[in-house]
N, C-alpha and C positions, 0 to 999 in steps of 0.2 A: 092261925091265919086263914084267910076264904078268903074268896074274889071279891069280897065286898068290903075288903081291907081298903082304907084308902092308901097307903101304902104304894096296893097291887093298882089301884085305880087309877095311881098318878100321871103313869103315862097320857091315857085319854083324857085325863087335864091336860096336858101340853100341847095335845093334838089341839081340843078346843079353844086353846089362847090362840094355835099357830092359824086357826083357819081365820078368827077376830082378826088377828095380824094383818091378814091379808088383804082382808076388806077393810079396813083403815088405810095400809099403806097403799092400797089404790087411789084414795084419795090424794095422797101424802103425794105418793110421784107425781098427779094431775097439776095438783097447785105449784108443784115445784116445779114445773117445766113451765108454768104461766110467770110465775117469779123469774126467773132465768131469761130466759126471751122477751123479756120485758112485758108480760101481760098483752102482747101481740096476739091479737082476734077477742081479746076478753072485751072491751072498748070500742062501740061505733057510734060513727054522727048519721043521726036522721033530722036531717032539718036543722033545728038549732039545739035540739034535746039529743044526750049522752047519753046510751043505753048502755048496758052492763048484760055481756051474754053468760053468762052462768049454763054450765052444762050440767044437769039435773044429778047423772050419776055419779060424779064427783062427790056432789054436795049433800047426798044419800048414803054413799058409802061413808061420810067423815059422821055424818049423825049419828048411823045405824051401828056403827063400829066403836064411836064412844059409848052409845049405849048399853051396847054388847057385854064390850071392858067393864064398865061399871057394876054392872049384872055380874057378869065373872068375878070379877074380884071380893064380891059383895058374898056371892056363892062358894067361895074357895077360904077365904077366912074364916067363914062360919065352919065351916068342915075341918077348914084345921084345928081350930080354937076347939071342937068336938072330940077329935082325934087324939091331940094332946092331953084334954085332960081324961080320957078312957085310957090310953096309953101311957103312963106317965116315961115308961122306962124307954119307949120308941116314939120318943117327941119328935118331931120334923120341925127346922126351919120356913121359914115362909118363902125364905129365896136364900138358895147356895148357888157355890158357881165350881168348889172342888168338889162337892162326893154329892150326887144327883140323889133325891130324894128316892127314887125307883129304883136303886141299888140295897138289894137285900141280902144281907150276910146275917140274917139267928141260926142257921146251924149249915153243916157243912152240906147237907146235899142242896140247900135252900143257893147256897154261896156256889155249887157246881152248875145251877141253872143258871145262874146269874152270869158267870163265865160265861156259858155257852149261849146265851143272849146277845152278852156282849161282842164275841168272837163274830155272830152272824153280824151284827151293826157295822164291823169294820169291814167285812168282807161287803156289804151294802154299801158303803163311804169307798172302798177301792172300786168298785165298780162304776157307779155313779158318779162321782166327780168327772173322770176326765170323762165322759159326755157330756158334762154341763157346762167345762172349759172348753169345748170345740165346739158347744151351741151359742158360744160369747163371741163366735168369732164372726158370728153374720149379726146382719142389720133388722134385728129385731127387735122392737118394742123394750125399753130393760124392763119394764114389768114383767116380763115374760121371765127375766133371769131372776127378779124375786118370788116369783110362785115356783122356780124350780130349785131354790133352797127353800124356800117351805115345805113345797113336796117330799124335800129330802127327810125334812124334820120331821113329818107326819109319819113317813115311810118307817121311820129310827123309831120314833115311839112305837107303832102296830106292833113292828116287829118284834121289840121287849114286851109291851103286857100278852101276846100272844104267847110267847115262851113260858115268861110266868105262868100264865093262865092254865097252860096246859098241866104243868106239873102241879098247879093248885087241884087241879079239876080232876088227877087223878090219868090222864094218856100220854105222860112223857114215859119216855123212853132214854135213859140214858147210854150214854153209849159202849156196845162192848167192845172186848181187846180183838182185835184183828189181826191178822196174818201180816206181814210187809207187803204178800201177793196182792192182798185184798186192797189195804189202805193205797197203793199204787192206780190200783184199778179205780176206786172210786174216787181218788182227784184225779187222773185221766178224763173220765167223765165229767165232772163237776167243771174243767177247764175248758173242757167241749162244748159245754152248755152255757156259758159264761161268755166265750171267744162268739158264740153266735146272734147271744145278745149284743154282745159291743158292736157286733161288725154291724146287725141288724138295725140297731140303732143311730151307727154312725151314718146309715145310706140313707136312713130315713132324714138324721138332721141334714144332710149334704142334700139332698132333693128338695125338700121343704127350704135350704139356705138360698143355693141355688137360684129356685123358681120364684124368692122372693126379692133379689137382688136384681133380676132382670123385669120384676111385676114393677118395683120401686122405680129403677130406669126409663120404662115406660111411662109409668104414670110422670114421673119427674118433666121427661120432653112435651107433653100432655100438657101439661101445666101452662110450661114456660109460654108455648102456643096460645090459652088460654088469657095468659098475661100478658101479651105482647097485646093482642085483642082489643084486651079491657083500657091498657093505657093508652091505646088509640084512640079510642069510642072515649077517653077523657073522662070517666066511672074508675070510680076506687075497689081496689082488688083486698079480697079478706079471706084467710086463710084458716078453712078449722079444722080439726079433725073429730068426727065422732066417736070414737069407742077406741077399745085397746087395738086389736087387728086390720081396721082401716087406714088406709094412707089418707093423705092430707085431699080436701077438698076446698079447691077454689074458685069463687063466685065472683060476680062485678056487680057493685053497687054503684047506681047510678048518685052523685050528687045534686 
């Protein structure tokens, strides 16, 4: 087996679906909040002709992501269909959902990296989670909460073909027996370094929550002003937003 196994490779397959994912499911959230709110700002009257505002990157991201897919999948069967038949005795499925295709068990030290791959993935998933539960509790964009389990997902595969790779490549290091003094001392450490991510991470999502919960408020009163305005002046108010991190922006169109 070499790092040119597809096997060993699989991982950075899942990375590259998870990034296509992304840029698909941006579109996928765009339209879905146009569906939901009834297609509100998609729709204006000028005159007597009905335009249709189409926001560009929407409509780029659903092209560019089917095509992506396509390409992908196009690229991944052929490697399998190659795989299996060089391999007869390590065939892979095309899609599992119990034993992950980048779970290598031919022999036992192969099966002790594989452990210890997996061991760092959960210590990665206890870490990470409950910052990504206290990042759901402010008023952010939920695209933001789907790049931050794709994140998660990109982060889980690195981190297994990384481990593999090493041991393929020749600079892992298994680990020796230790003292109780020793293994003491280094989760001591490892908790210390852990406890400073969280905390460091928690202040940052609570600042960024925060400062965007009172930017929103503002703009919100901003708004309302705006709108009081426009329905004066007897001009139709249309509300759109640009992009993922802008807040909403409203105009008066005159009829």
């Amino acid at each position: 087996m070499t790092n040119k196994d597809f096997r060993v490779q699989f991982p950075l397959w899942n990375i590259a679906l998870c990034i296509i994912l992304l840029i698909v499911t941006y579109s996928v959230v765009r339209f879905t909040d146009m569906l939901f709110n009834g297609f509100e700002g998609v729709f204006s009257n000028v005159g007597n002709n009905v335009i249709i505002n189409w926001s560009m990157l929407p409509l780029l991201s659903l092209f560019a992501g089917i095509g992506l897919l396509i390409a992908f999948f196009i690229a991944y069967f052929m490697k399998l269909k190659q795989h299996n038949k060089e391999n007869p005795r390590n065939r892979l499925n095309a899609f599992t959902s119990f034993r992950p295709n980048e779970i290598l068990e031919d022999d036992e030290m192969l099966s002790q990296v594989t452990r210890n791959a997996t061991k760092k993935v959960y210590v990665l998933y206890s870490s990470y989670l409950p910052m990504l539960v206290l990042l759901m509790f402010f008023p952010f964009d939920r695209y933001v909460f789907v790049c931050g389990i794709f994140l998660l997902l990109i982060l889980q595969n690195a981190l297994f073909y990384r481990e593999i790779r090493q041991y393929l490549s020749g600079d892992y290091r298994f680990n020796k027996k230790t003292s109780d003094h020793e293994q003491e001392k280094s989760a001591l450490h490892s908790n210390k370094i852990l406890k400073r991510v969280f905390i460091s991470a928690t202040i940052t999502i609570l600042v960024i929550g925060v400062g965007r919960i009172v930017q929103m408020e503002n703009h919100h009163e901003a708004n309302m002003l705006k709108l009081e305005a426009c329905m004066n002046s007897g001009a139709t108010a249309v509300v759109e937003k640009n992009n993922l991190l802008s807040l909403s922006t409203l105009t008066c169109e005159k009829n």
